[in-house]
NUROPA-951085 format. One record per residue (C-alpha): residue number from 1; residue in three letters; x, z, y. Coordinates in nm, 3 decimals. Layout:
BEGIN
resi;resn;east;up;north
NUM;ALA;X;Z;Y
...
***
This chain:
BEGIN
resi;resn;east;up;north
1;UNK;1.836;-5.595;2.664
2;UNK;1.490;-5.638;2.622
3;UNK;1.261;-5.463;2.891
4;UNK;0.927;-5.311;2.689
5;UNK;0.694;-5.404;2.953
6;UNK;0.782;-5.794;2.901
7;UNK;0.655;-6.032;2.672
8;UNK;0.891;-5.933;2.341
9;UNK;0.836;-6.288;2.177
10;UNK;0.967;-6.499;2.421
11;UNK;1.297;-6.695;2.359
12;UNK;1.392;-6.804;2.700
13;UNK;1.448;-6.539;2.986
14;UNK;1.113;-6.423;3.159
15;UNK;1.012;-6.185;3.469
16;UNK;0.830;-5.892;3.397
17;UNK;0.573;-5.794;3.627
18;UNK;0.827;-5.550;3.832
19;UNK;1.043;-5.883;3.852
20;UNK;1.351;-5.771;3.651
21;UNK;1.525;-6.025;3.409
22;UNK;1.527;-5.937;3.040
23;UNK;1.674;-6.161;2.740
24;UNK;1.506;-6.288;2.403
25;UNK;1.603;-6.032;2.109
26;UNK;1.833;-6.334;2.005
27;UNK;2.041;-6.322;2.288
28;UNK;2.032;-5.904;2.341
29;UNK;2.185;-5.869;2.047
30;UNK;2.543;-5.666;2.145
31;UNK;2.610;-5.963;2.368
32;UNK;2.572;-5.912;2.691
33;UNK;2.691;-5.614;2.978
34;UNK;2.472;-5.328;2.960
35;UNK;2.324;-5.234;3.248
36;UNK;2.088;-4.921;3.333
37;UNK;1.780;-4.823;3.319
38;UNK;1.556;-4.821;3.575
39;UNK;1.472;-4.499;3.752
40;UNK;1.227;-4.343;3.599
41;UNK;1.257;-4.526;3.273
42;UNK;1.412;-4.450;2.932
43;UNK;1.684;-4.630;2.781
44;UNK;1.628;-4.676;2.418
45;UNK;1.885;-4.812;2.123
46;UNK;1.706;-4.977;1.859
47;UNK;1.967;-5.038;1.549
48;UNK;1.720;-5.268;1.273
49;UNK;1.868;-5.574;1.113
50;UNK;1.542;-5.698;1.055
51;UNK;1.409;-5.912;1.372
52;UNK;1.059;-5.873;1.236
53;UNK;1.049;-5.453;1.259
54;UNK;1.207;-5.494;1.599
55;UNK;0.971;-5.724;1.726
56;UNK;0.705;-5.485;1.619
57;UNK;0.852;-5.174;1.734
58;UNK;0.910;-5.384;2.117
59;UNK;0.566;-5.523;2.118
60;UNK;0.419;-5.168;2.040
61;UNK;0.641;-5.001;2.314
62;UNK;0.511;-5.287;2.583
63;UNK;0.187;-5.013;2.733
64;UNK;0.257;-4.703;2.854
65;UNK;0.288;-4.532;3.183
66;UNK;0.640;-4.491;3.136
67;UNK;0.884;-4.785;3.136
68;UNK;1.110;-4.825;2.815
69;UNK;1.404;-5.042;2.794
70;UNK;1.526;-5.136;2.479
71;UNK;1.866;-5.266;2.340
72;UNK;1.916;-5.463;2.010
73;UNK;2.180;-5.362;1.767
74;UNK;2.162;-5.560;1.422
75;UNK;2.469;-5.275;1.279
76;UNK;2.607;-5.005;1.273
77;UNK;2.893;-5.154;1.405
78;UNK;2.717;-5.282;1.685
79;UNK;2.544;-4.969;1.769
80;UNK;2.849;-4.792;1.793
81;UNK;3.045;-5.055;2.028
82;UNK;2.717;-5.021;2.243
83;UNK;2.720;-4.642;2.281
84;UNK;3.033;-4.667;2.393
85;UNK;2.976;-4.857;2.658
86;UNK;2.662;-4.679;2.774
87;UNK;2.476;-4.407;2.744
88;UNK;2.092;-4.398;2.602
89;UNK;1.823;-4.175;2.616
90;UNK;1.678;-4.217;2.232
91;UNK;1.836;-4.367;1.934
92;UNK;1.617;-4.558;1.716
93;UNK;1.755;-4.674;1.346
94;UNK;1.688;-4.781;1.050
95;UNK;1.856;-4.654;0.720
96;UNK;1.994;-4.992;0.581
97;UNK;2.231;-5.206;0.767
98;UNK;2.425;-5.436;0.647
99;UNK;2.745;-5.199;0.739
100;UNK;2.583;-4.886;0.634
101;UNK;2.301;-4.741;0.424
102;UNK;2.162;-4.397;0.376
103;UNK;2.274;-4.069;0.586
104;UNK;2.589;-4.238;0.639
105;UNK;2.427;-4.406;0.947
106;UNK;2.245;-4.110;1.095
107;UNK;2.615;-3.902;1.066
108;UNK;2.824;-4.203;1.237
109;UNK;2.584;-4.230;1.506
110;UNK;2.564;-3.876;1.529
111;UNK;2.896;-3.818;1.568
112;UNK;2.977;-4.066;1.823
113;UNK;2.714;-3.935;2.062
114;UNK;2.558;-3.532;1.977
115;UNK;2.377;-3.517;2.293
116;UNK;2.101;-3.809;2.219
117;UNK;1.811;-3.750;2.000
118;UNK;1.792;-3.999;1.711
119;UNK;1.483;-4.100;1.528
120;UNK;1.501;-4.287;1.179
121;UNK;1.259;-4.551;1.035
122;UNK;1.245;-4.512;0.752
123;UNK;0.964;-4.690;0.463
124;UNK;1.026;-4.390;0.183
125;UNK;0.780;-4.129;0.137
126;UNK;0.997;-3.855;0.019
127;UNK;1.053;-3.485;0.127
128;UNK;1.360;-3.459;-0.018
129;UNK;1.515;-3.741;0.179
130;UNK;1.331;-3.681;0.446
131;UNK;1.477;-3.285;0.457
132;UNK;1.821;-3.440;0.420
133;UNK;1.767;-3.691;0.724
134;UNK;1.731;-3.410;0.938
135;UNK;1.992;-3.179;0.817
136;UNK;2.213;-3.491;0.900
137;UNK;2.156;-3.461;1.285
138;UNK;1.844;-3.677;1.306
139;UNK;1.528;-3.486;1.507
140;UNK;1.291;-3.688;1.340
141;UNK;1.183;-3.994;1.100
142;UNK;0.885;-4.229;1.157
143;UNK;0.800;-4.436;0.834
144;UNK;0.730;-4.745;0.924
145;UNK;0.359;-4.754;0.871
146;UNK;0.330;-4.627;1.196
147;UNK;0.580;-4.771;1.383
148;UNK;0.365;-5.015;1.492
149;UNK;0.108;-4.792;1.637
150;UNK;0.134;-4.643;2.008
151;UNK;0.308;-4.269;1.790
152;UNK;0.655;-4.462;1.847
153;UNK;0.604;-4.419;2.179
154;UNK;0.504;-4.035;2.182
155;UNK;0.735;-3.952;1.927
156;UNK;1.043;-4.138;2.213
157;UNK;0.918;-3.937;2.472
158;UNK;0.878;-3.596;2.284
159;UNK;1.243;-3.660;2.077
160;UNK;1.387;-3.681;2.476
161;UNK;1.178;-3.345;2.584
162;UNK;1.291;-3.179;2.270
163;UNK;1.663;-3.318;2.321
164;UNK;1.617;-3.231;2.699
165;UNK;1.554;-2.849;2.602
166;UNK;1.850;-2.861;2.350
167;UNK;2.077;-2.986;2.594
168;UNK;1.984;-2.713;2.862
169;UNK;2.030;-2.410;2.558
170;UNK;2.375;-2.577;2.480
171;UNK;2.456;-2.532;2.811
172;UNK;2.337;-2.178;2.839
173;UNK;2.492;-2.050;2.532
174;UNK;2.837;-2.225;2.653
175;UNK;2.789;-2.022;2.959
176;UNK;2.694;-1.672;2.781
177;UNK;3.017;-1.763;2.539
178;UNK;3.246;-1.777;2.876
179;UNK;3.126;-1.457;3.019
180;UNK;3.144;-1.319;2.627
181;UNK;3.473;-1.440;2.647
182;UNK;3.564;-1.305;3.007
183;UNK;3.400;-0.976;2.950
184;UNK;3.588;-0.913;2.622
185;UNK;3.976;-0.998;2.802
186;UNK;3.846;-0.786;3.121
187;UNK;3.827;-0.509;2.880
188;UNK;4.145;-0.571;2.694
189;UNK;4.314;-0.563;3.062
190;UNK;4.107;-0.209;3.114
191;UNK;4.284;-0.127;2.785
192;UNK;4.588;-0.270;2.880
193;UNK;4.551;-0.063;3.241
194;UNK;4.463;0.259;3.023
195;UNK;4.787;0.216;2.824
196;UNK;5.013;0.175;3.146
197;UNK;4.824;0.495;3.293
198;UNK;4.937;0.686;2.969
199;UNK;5.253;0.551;3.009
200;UNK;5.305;0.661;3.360
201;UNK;5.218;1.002;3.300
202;UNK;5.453;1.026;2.986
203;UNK;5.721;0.896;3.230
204;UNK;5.612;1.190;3.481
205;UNK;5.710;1.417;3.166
206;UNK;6.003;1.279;3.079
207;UNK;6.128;1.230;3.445
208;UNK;6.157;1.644;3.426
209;UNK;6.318;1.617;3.050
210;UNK;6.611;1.347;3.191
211;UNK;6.650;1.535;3.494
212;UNK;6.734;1.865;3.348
213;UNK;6.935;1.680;3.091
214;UNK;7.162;1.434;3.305
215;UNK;7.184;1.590;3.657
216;UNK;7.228;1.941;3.497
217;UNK;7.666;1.839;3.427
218;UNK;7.761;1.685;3.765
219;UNK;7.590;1.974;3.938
220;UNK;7.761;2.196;3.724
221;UNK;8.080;2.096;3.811
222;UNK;7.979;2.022;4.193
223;UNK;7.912;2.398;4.187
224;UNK;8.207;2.497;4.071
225;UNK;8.428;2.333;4.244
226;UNK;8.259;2.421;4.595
227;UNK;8.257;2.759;4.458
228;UNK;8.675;2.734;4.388
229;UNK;8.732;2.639;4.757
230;UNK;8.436;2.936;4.907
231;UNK;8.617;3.211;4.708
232;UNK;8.991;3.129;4.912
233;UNK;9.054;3.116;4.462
234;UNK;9.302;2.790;4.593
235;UNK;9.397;2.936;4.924
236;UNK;9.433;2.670;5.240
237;UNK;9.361;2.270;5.161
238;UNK;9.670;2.139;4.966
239;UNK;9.692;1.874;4.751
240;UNK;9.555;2.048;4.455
241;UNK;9.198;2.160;4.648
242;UNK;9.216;1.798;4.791
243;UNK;9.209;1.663;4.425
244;UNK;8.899;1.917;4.352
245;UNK;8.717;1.775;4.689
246;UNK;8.790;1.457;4.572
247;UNK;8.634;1.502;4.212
248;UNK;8.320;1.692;4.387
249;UNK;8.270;1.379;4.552
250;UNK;8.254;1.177;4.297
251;UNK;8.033;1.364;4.092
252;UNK;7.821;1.350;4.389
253;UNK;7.806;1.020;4.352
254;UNK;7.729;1.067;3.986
255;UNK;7.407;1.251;4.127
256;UNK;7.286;0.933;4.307
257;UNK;7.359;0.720;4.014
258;UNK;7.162;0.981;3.776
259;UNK;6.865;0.986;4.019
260;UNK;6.860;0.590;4.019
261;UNK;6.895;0.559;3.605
262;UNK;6.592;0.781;3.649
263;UNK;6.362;0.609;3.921
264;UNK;6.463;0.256;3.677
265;UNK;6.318;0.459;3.345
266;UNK;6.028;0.525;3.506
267;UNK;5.980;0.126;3.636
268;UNK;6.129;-0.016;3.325
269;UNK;5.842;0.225;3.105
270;UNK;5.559;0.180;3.350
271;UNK;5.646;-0.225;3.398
272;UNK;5.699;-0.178;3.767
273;UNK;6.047;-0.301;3.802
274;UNK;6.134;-0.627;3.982
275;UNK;6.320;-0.895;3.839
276;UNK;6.467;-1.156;4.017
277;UNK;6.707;-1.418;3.771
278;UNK;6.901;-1.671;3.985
279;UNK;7.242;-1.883;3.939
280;UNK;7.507;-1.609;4.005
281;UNK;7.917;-1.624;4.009
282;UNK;8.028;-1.365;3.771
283;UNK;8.349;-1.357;3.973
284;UNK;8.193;-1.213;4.288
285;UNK;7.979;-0.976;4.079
286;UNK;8.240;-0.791;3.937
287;UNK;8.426;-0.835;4.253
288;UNK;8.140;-0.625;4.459
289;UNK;8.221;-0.300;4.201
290;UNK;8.582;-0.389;4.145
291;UNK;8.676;-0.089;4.448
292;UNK;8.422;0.204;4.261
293;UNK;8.525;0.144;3.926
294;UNK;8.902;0.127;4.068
295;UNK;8.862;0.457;4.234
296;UNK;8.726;0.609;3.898
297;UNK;8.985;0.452;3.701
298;UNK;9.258;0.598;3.895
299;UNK;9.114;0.993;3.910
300;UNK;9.126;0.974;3.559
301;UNK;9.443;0.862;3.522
302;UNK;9.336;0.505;3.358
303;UNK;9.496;0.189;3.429
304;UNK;9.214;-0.077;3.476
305;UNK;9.217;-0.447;3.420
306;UNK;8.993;-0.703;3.522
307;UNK;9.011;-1.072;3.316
308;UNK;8.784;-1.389;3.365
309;UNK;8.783;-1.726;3.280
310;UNK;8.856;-1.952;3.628
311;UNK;8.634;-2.191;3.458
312;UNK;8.326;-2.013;3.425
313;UNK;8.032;-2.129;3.517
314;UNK;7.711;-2.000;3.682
315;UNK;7.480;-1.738;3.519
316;UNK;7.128;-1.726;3.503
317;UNK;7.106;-1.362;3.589
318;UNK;6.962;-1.073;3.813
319;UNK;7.289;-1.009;4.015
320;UNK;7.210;-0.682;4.075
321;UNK;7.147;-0.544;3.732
322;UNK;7.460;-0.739;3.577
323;UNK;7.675;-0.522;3.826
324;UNK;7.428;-0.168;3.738
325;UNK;7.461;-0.248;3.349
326;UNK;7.844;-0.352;3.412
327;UNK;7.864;0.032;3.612
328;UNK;7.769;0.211;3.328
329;UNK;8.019;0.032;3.051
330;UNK;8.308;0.092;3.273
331;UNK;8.228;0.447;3.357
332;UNK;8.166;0.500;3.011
333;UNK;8.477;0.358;2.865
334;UNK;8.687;0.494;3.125
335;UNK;8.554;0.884;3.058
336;UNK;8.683;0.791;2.677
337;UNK;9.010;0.766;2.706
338;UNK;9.306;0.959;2.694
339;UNK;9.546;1.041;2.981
340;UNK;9.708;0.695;3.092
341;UNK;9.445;0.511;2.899
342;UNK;9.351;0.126;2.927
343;UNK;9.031;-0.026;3.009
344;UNK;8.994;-0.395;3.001
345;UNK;8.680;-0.546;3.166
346;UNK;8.664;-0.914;3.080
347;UNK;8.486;-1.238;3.123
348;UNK;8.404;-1.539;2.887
349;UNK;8.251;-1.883;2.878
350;UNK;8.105;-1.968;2.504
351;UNK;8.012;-2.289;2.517
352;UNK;7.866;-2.330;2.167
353;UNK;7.638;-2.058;2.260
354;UNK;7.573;-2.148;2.601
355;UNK;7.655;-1.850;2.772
356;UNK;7.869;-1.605;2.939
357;UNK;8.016;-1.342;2.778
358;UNK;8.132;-1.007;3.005
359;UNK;8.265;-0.681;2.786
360;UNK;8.481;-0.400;2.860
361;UNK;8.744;-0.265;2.605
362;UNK;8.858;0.041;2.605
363;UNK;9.176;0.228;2.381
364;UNK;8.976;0.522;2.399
365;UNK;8.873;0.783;2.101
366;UNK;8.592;0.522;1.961
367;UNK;8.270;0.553;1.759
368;UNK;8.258;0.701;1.475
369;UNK;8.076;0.450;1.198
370;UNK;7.789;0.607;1.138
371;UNK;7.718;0.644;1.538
372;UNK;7.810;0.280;1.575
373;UNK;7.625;0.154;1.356
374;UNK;7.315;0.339;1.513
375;UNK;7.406;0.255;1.863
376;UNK;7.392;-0.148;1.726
377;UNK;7.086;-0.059;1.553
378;UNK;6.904;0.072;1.903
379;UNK;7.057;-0.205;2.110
380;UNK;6.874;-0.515;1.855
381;UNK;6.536;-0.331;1.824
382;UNK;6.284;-0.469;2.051
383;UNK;6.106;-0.268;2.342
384;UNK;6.388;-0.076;2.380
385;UNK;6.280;0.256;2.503
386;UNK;6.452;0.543;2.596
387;UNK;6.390;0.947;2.398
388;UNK;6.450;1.182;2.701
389;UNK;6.570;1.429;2.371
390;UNK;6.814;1.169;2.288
391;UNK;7.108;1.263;2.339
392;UNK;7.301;1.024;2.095
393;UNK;7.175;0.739;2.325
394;UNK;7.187;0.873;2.659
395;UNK;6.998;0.731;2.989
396;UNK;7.225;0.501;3.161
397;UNK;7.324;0.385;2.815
398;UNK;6.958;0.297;2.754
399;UNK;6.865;0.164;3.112
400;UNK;7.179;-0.067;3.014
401;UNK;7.046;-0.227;2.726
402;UNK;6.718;-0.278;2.909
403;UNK;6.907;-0.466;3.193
404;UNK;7.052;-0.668;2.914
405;UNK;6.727;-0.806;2.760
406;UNK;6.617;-0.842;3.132
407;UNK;6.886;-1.072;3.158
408;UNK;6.770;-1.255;2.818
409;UNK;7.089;-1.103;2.612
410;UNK;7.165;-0.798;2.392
411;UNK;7.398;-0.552;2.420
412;UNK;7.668;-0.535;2.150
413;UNK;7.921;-0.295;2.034
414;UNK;8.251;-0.322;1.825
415;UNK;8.455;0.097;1.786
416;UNK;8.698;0.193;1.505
417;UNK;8.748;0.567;1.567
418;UNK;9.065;0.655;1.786
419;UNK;9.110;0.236;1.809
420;UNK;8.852;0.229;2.087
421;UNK;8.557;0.069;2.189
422;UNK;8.433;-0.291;2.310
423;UNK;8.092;-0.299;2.446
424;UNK;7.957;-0.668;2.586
425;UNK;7.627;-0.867;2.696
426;UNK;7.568;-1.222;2.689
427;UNK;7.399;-1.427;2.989
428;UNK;7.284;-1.794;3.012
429;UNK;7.479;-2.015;3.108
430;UNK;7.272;-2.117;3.428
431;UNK;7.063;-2.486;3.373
432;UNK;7.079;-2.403;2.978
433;UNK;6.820;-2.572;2.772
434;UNK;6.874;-2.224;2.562
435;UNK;6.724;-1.973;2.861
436;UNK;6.392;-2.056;2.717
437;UNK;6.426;-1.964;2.353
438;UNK;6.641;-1.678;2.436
439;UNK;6.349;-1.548;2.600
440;UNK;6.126;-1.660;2.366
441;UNK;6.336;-1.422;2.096
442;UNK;6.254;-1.196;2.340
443;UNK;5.851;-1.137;2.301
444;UNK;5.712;-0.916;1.997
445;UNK;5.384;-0.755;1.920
446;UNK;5.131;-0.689;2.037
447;UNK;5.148;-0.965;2.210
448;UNK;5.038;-1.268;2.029
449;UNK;5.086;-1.572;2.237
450;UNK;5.273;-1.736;2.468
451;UNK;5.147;-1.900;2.790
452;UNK;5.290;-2.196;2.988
453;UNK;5.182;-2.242;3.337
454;UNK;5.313;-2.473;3.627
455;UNK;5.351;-2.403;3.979
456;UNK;5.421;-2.688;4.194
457;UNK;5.427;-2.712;4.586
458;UNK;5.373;-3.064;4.803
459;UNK;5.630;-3.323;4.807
460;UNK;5.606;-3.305;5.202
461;UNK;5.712;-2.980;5.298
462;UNK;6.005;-2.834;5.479
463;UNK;6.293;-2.675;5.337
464;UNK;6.163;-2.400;5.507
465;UNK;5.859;-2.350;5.299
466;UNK;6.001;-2.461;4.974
467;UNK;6.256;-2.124;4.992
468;UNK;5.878;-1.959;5.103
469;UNK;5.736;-2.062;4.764
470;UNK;6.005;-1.997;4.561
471;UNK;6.027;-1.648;4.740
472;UNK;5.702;-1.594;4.669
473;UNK;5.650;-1.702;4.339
474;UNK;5.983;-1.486;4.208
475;UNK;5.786;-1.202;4.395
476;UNK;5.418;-1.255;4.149
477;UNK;5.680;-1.280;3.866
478;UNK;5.642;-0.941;3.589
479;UNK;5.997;-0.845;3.452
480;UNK;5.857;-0.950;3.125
481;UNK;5.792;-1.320;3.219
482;UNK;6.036;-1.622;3.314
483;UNK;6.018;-1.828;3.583
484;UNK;6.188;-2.164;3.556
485;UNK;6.276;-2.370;3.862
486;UNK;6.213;-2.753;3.761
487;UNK;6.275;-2.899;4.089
488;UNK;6.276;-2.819;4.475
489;UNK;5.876;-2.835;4.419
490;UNK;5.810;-2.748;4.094
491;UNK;5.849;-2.431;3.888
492;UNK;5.756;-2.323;3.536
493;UNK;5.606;-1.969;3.438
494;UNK;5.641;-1.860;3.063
495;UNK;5.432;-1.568;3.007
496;UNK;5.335;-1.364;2.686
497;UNK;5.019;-1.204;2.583
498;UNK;4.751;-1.080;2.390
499;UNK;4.482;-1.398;2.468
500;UNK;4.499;-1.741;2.385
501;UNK;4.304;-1.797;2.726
502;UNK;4.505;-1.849;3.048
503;UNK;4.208;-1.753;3.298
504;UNK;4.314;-1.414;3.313
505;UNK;4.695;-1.486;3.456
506;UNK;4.564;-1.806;3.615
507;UNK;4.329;-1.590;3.819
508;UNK;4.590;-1.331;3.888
509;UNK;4.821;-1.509;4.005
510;UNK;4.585;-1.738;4.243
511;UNK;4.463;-1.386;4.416
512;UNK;4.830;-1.300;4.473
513;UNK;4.926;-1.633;4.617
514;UNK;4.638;-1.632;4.818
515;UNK;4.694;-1.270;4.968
516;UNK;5.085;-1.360;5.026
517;UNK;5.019;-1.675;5.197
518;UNK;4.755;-1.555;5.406
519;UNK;5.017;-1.220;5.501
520;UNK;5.291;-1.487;5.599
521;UNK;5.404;-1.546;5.908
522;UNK;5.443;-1.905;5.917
523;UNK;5.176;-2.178;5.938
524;UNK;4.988;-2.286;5.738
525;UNK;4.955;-2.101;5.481
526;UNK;5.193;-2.300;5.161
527;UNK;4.936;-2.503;4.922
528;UNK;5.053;-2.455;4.569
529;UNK;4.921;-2.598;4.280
530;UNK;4.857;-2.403;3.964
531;UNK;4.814;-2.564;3.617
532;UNK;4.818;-2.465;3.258
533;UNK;5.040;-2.687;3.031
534;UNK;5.053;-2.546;2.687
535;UNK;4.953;-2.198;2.463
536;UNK;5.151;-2.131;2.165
537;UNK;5.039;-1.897;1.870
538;UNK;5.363;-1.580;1.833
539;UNK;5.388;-1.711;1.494
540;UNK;5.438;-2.047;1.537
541;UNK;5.841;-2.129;1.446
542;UNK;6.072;-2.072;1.783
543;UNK;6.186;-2.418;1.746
544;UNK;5.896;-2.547;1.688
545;UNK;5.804;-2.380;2.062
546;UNK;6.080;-2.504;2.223
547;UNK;6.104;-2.858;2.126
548;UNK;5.761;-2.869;2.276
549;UNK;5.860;-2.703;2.575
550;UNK;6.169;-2.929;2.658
551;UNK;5.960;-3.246;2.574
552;UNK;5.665;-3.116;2.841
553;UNK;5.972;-3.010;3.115
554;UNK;6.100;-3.356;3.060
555;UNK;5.738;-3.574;3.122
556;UNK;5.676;-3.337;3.391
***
């Protein structure tokens, strides 16, 4: 380190006039701790092998009104070690080192540091070269004629001006790019909103079309049943016009399970619908609509049976739609068969698939091919949507097979005409390193990425407020996403869309947080950390996707 304002020819350690300590050029040479420039001051790199030309250059920087500091690096080699250990304000180098000759030197040194301004010395006197020097990052070349003249010092100070200015517009145009960039998502999100607006009002039309379709029957025969007892047609209350009550009833109850296949279309299509996947008992689920479907099995004269597996394990489910979706199969299967017909509802553990199986088979009249074949068709098509003209499909039938990709499975479907039917979902097998990919299977155009964000709450709080977070963060979960609990702390949001950039959903879900915690009850308010761990290109190989997912779950 050689301070400009010192005697450069000296071979023992001097004082400058400020009284600061600077080494002989013999001793500066890469070997000692850099240290900083003075306030004020620049910090220049001078890479020459030649002692000579550095001397010069030093003894020409020595005047000024503005300190210089220089460093000695005989290589390339050097040079680099020394920039990164420090930063400097100018570069100075010659063209031939003994490591490096020619633009090779200006593009290494580039390279390692594209925020410095680097000047060549150069002793040829051609345009050519001297084009090509600058096109390889330098901002300018002094031949050494006049390097030892006081323009080495003007051209130092201009080069950091100039680099100063360069700097500042770098940093500008980074900014404009971000606000490009946020600007251009906000208006995919307004185009995004737009869509879901069109949606809604295309559910508003086909809320009339389902309604006159599917509540039209069971009022039909509500009517005319009521109208049987009005007219005296059965005479006084016997067992006969009990049976009719009894059927009125239960087509009443179709009515409220119409109207809720209805207000579910309309979430499902608008994206409105919660979702909330958990570890569930299969056992109890079918247990809470064992006494409906029992009651329907027995008014039409069908005997109804109810396997499982004692062994099964927990699923990784919404409850709640399991039992809707498991509603609708039995209803279904039980209004195909004949007098003293058989329905079998049953329940599974595949363990080379890692997940839970649940059908119902029925003896009924079955599918004919042709409709089959259809009905597997609709069920394996992604976005599944439902026609309100489609009467092949039907609503509940629909709503069923959305429940079923909610729950990250498919609905499938085995009929030989007048054999019967078997109709069955798969769920995760709760814990399952396959819930991921099965989700992942899941996401189709237009969205082209996938998104990876963590959630994680302090180590120190209560029980309490870890049930609070996880609450919470189910709650700021979209149907289309999956949330992952790692830990009591720590959860993991898998999200799809149409950006690489996470700011969007980052930003999101930081408003929500921040308007739930500050609506809760409890003090303080939970502190949960948000983070974005990985984005993954659509077409990018699902296993490629999940390997990297487990390995990040398992470093977390």
């Amino acid at each position: 380190m050689i301070d400009s304002n010192s005697h450069p020819f000296s071979h023992r350690p001097l004082r400058d006039s400020a009284g600061s300590i600077f080494a002989s050029p013999k001793t500066a040479i890469a070997q000692e701790t850099p240290v900083e420039c003075p306030d004020g001051g620049l910090s220049v790199l001078v890479v020459e092998d030649n002692d000579v030309d550095f001397m010069q250059v030093a003894k020409n920087l020595r005047y000024g009104t503005r300190r210089i500091v220089l460093s000695h690096a005989t290589s390339l080699g050097a040079a680099l070690q020394e920039l990164g250990l420090r930063r400097f304000d100018v570069i100075l180098t010659d063209l031939s080192l003994p490591d490096s000759s020619g633009l090779e030197t200006v593009k290494r040194l580039r390279a390692q540091c594209d925020d410095v301004p680097i000047l060549v010395l150069t002793g040829l006197d051609d345009e050519t070269v001297e084009r090509e020097i600058l096109q390889a990052g330098a901002q300018d070349f002094l031949p050494k004629g006049l390097a030892g003249s006081s323009w080495t010092r003007k051209a130092i100070e201009h080069a950091v001006e100039r680099q100063h200015t360069v700097n500042e517009m770098h940093r500008v145009t980074e900014a404009l790019q971000t606000s490009h960039r946020l600007l251009r998502e906000q208006s995919e999100m307004r185009k995004q909103d737009n869509q879901k607006l069109e949606r809604l009002h295309q559910t508003a039309h086909e809320f009339l079309a389902k309604a006159s379709h599917d509540i039209r029957n069971p009022l039909t025969v509500i009517k005319e049943h009521i109208s049987i007892v009005r007219e005296g047609l059965a005479g006084r209350i016997n067992y006969e016009q009990a049976e009719m009550l009894e059927k009125a009833l239960i087509r009443a109850d179709d009515v409220n399970t119409k109207l809720d296949d209805l207000l579910d279309s309309s979430k499902l299509d608008s994206g409105l619908l919660d979702i909330c996947r958990q570890p569930s008992h299969v056992g109890e689920l079918i247990d809470s609509v064992r006494t409906t479907l029992a009651q329907r099995a027995a008014m039409r004269n069908v005997e109804l049976e109810i396997q499982a597996d004692v062994d099964v394990p927990l699923a990784y489910c919404d409850g709640q739609k399991v039992c809707r979706v498991l509603i609708c199969l039995a209803v279904n299967a039980i209004n195909a068969c004949r007098d003293s017909g058989h329905v079998r509802i049953w329940v599974r553990h595949d363990e080379s698939e890692q997940q839970i199986r649940i059908g119902v088979t029925d003896d009924g009249i079955g599918i004919a091919a042709e409709q089959r074949d259809q009905l597997a068709a609709r069920f394996a098509r992604p976005g599944l949507t439902t026609d309100p003209d489609d009467k092949f499909l039907g609503l509940g039938l629909s709503i069923a097979a959305r429940f079923c990709r909610l729950n990250l499975g498919r609905l499938h479907i085995e009929s030989e005409p007048d054999l019967g039917s078997i109709f069955w979902f798969g769920l995760p097998v709760a814990g399952s390193v396959q819930i991921f990919p099965r989700w992942l299977e899941m996401q189709s155009a237009p969205m082209k990425y996938v998104q990876l964000i963590s959630f994680h709450l302090n180590e120190s709080c209560t029980p309490a407020e870890k049930r609070d977070g996880e609450l919470l963060l189910t709650y700021l979960t979209e149907n289309d996403e999956l949330l992952i609990q790692a830990s009591d702390s720590q959860w993991w949001l898998a999200t799809s869309s149409i950006s690489r950039s996470t700011d969007t959903r980052l930003k999101k879900a930081t408003d929500e947080i921040a308007r739930l915690t500050k609506a809760r009850a409890a003090n303080p308010a939970l502190d949960i950390g948000i983070q974005p761990r990985a984005v993954w290109s659509l077409e990018t190989p699902t296993a490629e996707i999940d390997q990297e997912y487990q390995r990040l779950v398992q470093h977390a």
